[in-house]
Z-matrix of the N, CA and C atoms (Angstrom, degrees):
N
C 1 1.449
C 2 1.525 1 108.81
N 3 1.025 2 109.23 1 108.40
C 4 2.144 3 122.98 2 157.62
C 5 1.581 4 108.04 3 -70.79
N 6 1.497 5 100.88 4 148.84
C 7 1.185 6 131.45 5 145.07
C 8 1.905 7 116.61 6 -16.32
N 9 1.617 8 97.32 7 -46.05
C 10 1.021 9 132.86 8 -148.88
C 11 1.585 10 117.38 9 -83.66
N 12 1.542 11 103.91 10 -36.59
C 13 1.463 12 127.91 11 169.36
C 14 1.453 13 115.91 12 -67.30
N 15 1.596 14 122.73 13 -16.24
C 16 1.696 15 108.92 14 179.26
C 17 2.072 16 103.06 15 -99.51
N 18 1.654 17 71.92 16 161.27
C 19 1.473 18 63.34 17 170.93
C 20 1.973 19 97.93 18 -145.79
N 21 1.041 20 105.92 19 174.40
C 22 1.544 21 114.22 20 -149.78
C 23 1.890 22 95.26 21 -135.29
N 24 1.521 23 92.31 22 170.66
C 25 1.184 24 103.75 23 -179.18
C 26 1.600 25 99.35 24 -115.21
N 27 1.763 26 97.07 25 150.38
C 28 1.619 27 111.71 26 163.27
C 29 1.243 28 112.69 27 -75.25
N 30 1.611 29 117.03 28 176.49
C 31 1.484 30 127.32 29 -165.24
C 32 1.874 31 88.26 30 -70.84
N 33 1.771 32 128.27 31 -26.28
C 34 1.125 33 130.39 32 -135.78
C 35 1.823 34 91.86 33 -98.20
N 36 1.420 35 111.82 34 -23.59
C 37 1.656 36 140.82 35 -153.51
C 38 1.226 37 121.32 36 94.76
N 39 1.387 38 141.33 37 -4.78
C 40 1.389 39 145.60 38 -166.09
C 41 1.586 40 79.88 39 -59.91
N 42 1.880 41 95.02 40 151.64
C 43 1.351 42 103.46 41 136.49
C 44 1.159 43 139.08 42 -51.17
N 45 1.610 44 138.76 43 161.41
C 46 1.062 45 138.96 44 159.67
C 47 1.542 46 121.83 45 -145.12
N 48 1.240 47 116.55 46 117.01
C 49 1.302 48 104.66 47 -163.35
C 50 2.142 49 111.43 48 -92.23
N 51 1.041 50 100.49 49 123.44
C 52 1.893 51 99.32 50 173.69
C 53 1.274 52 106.48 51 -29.72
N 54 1.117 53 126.37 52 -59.19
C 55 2.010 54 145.36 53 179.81
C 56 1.286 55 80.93 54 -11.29
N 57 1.581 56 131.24 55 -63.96
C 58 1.522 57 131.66 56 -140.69
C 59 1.264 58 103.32 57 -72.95
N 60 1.337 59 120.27 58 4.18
C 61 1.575 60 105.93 59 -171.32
C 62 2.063 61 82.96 60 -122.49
N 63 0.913 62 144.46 61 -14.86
C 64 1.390 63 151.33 62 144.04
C 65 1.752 64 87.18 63 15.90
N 66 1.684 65 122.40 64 114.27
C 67 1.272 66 140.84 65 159.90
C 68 1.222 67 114.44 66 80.90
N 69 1.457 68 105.46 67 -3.71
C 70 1.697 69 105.24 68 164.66
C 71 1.688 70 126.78 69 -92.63
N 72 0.917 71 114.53 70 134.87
C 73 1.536 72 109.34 71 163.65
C 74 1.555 73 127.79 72 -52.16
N 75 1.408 74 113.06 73 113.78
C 76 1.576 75 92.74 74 -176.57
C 77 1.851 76 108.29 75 -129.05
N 78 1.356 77 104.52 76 146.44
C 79 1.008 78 107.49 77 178.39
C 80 1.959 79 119.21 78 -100.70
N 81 1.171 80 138.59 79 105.76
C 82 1.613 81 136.52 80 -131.10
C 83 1.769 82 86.57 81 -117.44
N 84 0.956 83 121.58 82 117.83
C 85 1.683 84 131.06 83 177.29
C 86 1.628 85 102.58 84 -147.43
N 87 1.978 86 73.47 85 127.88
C 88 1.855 87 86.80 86 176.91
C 89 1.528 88 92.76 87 -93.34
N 90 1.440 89 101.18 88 136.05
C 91 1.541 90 124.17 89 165.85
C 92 1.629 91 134.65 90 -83.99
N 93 1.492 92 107.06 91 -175.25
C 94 1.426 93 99.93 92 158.92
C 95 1.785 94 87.67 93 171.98
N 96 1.270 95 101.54 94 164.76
C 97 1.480 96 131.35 95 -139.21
C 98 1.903 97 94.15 96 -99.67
N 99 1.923 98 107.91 97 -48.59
C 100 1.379 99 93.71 98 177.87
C 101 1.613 100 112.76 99 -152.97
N 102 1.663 101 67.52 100 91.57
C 103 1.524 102 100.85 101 -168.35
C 104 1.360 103 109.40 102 -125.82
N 105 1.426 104 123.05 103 133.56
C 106 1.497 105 142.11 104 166.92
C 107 1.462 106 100.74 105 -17.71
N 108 1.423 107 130.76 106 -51.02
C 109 1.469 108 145.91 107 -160.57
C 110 1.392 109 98.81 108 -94.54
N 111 1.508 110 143.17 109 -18.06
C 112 1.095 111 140.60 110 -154.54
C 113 1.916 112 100.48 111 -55.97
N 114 1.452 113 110.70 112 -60.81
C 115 1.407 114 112.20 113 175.66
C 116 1.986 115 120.93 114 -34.82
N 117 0.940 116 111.17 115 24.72
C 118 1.839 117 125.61 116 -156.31
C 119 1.158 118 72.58 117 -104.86
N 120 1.934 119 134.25 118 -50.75
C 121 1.323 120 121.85 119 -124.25
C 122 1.910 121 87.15 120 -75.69
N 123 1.400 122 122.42 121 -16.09
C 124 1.383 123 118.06 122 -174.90
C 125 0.987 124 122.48 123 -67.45
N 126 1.771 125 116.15 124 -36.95
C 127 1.306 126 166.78 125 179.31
C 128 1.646 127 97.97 126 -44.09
N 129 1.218 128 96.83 127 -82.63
C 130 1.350 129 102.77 128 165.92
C 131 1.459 130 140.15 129 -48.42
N 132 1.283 131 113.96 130 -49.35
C 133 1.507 132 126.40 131 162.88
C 134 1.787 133 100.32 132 -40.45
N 135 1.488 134 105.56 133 -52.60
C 136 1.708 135 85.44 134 -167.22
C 137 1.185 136 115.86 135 -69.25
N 138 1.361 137 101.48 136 -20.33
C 139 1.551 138 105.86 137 -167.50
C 140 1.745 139 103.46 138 -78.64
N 141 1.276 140 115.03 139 -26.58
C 142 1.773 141 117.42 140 178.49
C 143 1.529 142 96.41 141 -50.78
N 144 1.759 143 107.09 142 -66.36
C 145 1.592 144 134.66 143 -150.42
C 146 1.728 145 84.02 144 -63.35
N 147 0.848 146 128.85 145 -31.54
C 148 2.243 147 113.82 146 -166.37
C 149 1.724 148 80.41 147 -89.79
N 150 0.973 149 170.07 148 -20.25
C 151 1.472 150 148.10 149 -130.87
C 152 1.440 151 110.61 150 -157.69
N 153 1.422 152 116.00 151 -25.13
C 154 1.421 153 124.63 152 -179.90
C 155 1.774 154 126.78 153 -47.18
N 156 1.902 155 99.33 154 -33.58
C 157 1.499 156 101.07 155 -171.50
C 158 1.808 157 97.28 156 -83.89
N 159 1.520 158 111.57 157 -4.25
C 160 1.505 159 110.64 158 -177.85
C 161 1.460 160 114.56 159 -90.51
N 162 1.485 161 109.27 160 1.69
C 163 1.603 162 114.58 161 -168.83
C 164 1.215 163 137.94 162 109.96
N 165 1.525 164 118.31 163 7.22
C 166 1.105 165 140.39 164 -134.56
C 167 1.864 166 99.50 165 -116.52
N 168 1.414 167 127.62 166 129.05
C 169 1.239 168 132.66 167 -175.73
C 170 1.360 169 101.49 168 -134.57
N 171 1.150 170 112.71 169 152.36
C 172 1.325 171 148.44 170 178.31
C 173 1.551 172 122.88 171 -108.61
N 174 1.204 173 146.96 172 125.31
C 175 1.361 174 129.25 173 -157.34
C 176 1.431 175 85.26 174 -152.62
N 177 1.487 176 111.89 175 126.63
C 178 1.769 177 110.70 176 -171.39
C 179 2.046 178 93.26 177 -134.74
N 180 1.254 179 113.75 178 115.38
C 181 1.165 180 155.77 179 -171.59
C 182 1.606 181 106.44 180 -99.26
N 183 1.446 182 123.27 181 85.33
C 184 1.579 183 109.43 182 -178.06
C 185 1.698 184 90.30 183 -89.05
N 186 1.540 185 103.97 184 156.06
C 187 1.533 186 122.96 185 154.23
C 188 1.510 187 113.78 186 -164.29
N 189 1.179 188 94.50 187 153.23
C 190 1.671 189 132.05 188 -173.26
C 191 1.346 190 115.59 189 -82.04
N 192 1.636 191 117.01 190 18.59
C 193 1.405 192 111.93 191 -173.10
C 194 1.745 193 110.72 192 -77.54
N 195 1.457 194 105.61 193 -28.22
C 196 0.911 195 99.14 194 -141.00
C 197 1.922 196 92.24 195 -114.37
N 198 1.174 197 117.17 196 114.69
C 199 1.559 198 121.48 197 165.96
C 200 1.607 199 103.45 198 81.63
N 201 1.606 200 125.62 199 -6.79
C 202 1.288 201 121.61 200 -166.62
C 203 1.510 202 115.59 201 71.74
N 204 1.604 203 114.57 202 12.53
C 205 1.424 204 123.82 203 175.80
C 206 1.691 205 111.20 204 -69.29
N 207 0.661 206 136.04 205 43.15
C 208 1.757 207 151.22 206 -143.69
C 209 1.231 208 113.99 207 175.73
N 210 1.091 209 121.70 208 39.55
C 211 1.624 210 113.29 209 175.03
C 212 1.342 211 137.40 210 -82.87
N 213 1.338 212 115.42 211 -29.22
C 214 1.360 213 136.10 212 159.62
C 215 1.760 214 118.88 213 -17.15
N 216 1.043 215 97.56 214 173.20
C 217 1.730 216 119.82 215 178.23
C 218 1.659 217 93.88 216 -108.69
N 219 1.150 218 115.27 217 172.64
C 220 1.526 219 109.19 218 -179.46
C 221 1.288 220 99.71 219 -92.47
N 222 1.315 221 129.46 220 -16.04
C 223 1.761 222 124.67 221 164.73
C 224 1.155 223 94.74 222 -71.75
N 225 1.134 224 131.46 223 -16.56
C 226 1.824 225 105.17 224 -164.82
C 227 1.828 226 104.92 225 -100.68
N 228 1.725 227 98.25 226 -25.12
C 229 1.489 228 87.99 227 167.72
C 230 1.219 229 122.09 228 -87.30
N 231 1.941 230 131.53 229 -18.87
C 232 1.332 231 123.96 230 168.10
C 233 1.830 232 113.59 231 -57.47
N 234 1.399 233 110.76 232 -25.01
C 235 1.550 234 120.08 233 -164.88
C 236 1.768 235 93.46 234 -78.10
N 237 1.457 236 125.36 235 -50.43
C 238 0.981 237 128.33 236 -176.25
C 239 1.452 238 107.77 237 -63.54
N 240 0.871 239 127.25 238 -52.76
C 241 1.864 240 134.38 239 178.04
C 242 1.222 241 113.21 240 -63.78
N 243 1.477 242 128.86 241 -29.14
C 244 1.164 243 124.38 242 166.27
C 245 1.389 244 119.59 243 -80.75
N 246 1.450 245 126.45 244 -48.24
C 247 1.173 246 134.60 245 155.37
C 248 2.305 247 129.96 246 -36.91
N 249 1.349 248 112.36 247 -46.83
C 250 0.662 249 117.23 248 -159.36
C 251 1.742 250 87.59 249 -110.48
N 252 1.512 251 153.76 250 -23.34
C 253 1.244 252 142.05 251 -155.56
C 254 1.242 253 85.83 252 -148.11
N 255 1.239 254 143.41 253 -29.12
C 256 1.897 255 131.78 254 176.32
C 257 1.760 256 93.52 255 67.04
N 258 1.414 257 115.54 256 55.19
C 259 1.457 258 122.59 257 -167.84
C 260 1.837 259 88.26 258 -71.09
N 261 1.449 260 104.76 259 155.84
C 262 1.680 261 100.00 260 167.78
C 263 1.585 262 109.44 261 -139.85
N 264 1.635 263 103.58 262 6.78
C 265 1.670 264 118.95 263 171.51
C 266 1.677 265 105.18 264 -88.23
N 267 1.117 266 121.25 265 155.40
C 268 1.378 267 129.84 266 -177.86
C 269 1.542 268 108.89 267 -67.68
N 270 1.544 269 114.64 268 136.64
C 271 1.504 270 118.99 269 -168.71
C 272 1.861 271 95.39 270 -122.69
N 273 0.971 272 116.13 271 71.82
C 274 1.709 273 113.51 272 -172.58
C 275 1.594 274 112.51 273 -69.64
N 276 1.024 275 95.24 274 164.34
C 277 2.060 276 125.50 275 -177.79
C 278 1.691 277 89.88 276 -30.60
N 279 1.662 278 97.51 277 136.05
C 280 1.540 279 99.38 278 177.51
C 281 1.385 280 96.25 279 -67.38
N 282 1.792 281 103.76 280 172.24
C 283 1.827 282 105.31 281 -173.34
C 284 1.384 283 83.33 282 -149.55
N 285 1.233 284 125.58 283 -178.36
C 286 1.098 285 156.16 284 136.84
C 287 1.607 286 119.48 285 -79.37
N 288 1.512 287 123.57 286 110.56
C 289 1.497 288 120.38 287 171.15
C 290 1.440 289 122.98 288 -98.44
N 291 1.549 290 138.25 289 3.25
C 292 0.971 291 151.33 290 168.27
C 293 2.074 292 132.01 291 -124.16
N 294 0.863 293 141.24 292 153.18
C 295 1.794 294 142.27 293 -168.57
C 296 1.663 295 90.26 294 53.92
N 297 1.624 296 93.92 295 -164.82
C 298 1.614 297 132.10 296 -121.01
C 299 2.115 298 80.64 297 -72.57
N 300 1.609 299 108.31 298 -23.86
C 301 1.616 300 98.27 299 -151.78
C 302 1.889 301 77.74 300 -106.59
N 303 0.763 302 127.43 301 15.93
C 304 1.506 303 117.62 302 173.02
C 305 1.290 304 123.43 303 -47.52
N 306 1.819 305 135.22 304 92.75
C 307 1.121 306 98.92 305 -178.74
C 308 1.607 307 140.51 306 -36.19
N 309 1.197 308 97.67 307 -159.16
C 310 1.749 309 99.11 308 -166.28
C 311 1.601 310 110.13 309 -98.46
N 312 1.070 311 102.46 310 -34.00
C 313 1.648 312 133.69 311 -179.68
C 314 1.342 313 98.09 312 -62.39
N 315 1.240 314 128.85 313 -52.78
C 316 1.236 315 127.80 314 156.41
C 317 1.678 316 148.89 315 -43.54
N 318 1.388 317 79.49 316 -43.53
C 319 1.494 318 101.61 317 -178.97
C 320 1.504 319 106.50 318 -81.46
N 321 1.074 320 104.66 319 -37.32
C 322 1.835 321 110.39 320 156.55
C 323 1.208 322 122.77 321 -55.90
N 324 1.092 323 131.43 322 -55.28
C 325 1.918 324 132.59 323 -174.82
C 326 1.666 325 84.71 324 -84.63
N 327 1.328 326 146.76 325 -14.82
C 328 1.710 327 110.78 326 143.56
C 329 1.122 328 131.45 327 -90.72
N 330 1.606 329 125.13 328 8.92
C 331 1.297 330 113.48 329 148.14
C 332 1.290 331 119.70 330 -95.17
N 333 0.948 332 125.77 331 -13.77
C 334 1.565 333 138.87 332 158.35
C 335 1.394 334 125.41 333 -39.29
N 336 2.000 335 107.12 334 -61.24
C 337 0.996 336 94.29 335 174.55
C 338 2.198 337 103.88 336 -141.82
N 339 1.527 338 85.71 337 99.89
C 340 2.480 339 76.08 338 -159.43
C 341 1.921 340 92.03 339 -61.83
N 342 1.532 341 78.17 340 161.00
C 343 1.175 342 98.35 341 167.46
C 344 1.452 343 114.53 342 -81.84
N 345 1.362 344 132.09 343 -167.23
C 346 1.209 345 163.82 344 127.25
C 347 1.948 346 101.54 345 -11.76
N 348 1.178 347 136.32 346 98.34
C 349 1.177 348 127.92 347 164.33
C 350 1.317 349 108.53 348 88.72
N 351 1.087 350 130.57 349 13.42
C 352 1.802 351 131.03 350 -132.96
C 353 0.963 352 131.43 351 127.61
N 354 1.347 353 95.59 352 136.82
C 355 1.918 354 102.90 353 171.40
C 356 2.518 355 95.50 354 -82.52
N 357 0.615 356 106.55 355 -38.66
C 358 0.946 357 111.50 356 178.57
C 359 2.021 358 108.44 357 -14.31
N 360 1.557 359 127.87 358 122.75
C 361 1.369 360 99.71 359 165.97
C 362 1.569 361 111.91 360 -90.04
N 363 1.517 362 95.94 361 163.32
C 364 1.832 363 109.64 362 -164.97
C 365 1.156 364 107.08 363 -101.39
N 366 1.331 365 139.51 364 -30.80
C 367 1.427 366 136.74 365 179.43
C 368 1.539 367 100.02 366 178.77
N 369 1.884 368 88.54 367 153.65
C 370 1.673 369 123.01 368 176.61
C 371 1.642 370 87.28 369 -10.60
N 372 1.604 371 101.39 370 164.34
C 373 1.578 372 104.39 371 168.26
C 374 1.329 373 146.41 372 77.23
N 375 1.233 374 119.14 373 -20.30
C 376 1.445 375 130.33 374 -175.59
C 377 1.186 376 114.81 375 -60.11
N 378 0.779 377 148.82 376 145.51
C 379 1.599 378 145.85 377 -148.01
C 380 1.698 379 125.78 378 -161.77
N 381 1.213 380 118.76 379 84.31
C 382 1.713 381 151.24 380 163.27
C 383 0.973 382 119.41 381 -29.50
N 384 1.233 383 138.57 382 93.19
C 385 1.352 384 153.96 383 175.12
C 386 1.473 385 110.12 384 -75.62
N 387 1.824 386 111.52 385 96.11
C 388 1.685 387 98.56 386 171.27
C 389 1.698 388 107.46 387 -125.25
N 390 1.817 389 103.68 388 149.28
C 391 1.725 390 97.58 389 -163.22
C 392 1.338 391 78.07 390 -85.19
N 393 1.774 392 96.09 391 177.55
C 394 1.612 393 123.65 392 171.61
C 395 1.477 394 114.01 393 -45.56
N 396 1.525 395 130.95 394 -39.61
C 397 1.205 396 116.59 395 170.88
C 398 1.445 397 123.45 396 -99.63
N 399 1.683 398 88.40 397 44.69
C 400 2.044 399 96.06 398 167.09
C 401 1.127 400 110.97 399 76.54
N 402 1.571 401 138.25 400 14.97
C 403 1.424 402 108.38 401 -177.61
C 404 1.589 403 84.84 402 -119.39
N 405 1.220 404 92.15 403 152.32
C 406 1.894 405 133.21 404 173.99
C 407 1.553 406 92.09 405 -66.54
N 408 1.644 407 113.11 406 122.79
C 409 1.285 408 101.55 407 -166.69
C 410 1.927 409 73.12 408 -129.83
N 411 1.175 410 141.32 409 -26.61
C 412 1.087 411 127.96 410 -175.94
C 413 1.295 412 125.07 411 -164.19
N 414 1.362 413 129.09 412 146.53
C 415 1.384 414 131.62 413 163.03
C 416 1.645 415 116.63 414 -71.77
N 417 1.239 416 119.09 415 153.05
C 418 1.611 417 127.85 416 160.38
C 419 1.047 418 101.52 417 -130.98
N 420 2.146 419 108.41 418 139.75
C 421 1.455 420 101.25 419 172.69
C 422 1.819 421 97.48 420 -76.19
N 423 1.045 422 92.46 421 -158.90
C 424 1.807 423 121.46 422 -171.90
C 425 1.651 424 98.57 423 -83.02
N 426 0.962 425 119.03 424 -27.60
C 427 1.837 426 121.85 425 -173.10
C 428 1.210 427 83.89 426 -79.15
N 429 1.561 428 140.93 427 -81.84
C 430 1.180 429 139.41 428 -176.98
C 431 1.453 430 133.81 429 21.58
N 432 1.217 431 128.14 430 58.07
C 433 1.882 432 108.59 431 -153.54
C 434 1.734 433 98.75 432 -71.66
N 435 0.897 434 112.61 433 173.53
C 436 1.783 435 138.66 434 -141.84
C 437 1.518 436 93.17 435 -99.89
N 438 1.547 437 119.86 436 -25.25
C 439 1.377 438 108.49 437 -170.17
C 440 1.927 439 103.10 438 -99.52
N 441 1.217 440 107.75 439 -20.17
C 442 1.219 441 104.80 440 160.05
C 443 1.912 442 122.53 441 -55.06
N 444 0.879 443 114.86 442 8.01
C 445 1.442 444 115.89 443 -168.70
C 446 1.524 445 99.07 444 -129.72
N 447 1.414 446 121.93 445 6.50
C 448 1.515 447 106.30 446 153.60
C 449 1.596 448 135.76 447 -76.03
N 450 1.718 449 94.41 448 -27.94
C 451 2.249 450 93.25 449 170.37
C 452 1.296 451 91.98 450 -60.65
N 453 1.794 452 152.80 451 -28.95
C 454 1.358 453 136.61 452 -151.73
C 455 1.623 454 96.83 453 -84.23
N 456 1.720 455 115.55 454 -37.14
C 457 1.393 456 118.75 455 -159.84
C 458 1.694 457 100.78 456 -96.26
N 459 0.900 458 127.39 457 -24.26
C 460 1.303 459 117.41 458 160.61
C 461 1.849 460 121.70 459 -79.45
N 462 1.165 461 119.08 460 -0.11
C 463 1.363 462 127.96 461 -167.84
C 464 2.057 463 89.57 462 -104.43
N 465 1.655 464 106.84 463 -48.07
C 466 1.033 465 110.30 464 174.36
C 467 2.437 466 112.80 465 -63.64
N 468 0.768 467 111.55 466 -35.06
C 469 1.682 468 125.27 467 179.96
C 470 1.522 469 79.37 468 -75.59
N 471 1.066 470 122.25 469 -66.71
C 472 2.001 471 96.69 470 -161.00
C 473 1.402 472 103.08 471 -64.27
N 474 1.003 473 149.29 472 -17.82
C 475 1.279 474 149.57 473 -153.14
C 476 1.711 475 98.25 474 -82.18
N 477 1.670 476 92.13 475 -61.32
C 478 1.609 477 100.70 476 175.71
C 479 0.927 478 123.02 477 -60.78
N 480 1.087 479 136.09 478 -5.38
C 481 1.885 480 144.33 479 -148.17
C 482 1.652 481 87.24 480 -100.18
N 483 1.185 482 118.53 481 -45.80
C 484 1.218 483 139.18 482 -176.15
C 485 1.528 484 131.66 483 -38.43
């Protein structure tokens, strides 16, 4: 099983298949709207906009596991993310990333890569490091800010350049 085999829903419900991101680097973080970490969503944007023409994706996953910080409709969190961060990385169908309804996509990048005590995720934010040929190269906790992970993505681009 790849990276490559799930496929996900848009903010709209369309399918979406992973395939489409096939040779890009992507970084996969479950979100949420009002959350301590919420200010990341900027975090991220810069970090898409410096790395994007190198291959670089962003994949933003809201859920409600955690504190009810996720409450929204998925119109109400694309309206909020667009409104408040002018996001221009894909913000897909809220999910569940943890228990029995966890997507699958999920349940994969925690056996892929466990955390600390657990594969289990701990809060909003955590953030999945996968290279261009699909493999799960790392976990981030939720403290983690987004711009700390450019020496990894430029170390990863020279590598490939190669």
């Amino acid at each position: 099983m790849s990276i490559y085999d799930f496929t996900v829903s848009d903010a709209q419900g369309n399918d979406v298949s992973l395939s489409t991101f096939r040779g890009k680097t992507m970084l996969i973080v479950n979100t949420a709207s009002k959350c301590g970490f919420t200010p990341q969503y900027d975090d991220l944007e810069d970090l898409y906009e410096k790395w994007k023409d190198k291959g670089f994706e962003v994949l933003a996953f809201p859920c409600d596991q955690f504190a009810n910080q996720e409450p929204g409709t998925n119109a109400e969190i694309q309206k909020f993310c667009e409104i408040n961060f002018g996001l221009t990385y894909p913000v897909f169908a809220k999910i569940e990333v943890n228990g029995p309804n966890a997507h699958p996509l999920y349940k994969f990048l925690r056996e892929q890569a466990p955390g600390f005590g657990g594969d289990a995720i701990k809060w909003n934010f955590t953030k999945f490091l996968v290279d261009a040929d699909g493999k799960v190269l790392r976990r981030y906790a939720p403290a983690t800010k987004p711009g700390r992970l450019s020496p990894v993505l430029e170390r990863l681009f020279e590598k490939s350049a190669k």
